[in-house]
N, C-alpha and C positions, 0 to 999 in steps of 0.2 A: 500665838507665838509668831506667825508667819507676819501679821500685821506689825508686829514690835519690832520685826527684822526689818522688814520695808519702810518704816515710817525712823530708823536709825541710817537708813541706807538712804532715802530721801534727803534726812538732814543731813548728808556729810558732804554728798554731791551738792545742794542747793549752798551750801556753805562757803565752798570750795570757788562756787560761781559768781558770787558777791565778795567772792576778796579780791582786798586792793591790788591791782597791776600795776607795775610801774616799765616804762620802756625807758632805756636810756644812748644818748648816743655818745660816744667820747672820743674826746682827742689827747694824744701824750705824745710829751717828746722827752728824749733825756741822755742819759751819757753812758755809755758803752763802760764794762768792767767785767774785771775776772778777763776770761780766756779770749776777747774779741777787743781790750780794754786797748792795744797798741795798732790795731789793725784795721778798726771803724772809727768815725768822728763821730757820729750823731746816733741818735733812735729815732724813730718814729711811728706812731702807729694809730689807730682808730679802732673801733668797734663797737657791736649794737649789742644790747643785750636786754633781756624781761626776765623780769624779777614778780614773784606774787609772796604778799605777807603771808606766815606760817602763822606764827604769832604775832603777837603788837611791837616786837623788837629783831625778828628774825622775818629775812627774804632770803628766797632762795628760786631761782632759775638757770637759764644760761644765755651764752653771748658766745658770739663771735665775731672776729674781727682782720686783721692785716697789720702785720707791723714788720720794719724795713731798718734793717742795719747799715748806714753808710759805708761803703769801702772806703779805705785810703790809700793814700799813692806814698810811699815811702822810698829813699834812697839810701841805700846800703853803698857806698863809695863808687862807684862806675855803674851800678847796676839798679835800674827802678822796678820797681814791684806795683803792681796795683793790684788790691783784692777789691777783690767784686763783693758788691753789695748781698747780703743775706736778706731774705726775702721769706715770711711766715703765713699762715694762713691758721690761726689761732682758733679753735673751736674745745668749748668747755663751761663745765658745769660751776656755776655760782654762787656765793651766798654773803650776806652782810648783815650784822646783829649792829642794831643798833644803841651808840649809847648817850646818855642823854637825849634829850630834844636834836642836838647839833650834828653830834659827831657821830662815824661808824668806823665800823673796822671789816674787814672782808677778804677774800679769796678768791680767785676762781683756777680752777683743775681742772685739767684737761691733755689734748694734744695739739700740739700746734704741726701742719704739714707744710714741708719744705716746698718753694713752690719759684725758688730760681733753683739753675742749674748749677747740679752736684749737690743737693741739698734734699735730703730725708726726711726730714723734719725729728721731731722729740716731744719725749711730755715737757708739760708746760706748767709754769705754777704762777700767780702772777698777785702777792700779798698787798693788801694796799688800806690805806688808813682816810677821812678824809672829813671835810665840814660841808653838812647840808646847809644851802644857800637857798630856799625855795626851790624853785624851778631849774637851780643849776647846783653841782657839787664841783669842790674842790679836792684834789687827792693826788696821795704821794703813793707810788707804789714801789715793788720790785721784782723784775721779769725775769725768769728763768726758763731759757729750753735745754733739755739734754740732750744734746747730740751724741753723733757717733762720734769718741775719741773727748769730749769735752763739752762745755758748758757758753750758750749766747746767753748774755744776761744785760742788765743795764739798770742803772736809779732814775723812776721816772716822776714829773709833773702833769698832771693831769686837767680836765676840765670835760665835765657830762654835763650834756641839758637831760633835761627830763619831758618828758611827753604821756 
């Protein structure tokens, strides 16, 4: 018995060690909506994350990253405003099922910390769809954090290399 236990416990580790890694780096930009939709121009943001095959259609790892809400300067009749840029520090757990050859579909969950000032940060959820290109994907996502009092969110474009 002792041997059938260890030699199931061998194979699961040694299994575990020969699956595929994937590392990937990315870039998104895209346009601010919902509760930050009048008050920031742009997105932007990057981050690294590794992924290992579960199955032949399911990755699942994490990633982290940095992503930045442009402020803008608005003029209410005599009086200018400028909000300050929001500023995140995204860390969360990920996964992408693959379908067909081409395409995926994916998540990643987490928290993202606030990391300009007056900013707490919120969970994070960050849904994204996309086309495997070889060595690079393409993909659309969409970024939510929950803050205190309301929601940074934004529709973004994407581009990961892979390594």
């Amino acid at each position: 018995m002792k041997k059938a236990i260890f030699f199931l416990a061998f194979m699961m580790l040694s299994s575990g060690l020969i699956a595929q890694k994937h590392w990937t780096f990315g870039l998104n930009g895209g346009i601010p909506i919902g509760d930050v939709e009048d008050t920031h121009t742009f997105h932007a943001s990057a981050d690294v994350a590794y992924r290992i095959d579960i199955i032949n259609l399911l990755d699942i790892g994490g990633m982290i990253g940095y992503s930045r809400y442009f402020g803008d300067s608005i003029t209410e009749g005599a009086i200018d405003i400028d909000y300050d840029d929001l500023q995140f520090l995204p860390i969360a757990a990920n996964g992408r099922l693959r379908i067909l050859a081409i395409l995926f579909a994916g998540t990643d969950i987490g928290y993202a910390i606030g990391i300009s000032d007056d900013n707490d940060g919120g969970f994070y959820i960050r849904p994204q769809v996309g086309i495997n290109l070889g060595i690079a994907n393409v993909l659309a996502s969409y970024e939510n954090i929950s803050v205190d009092g309301g929601n940074v969110s934004s529709i973004n474009a994407g581009l990961e290399l892979k390594f």
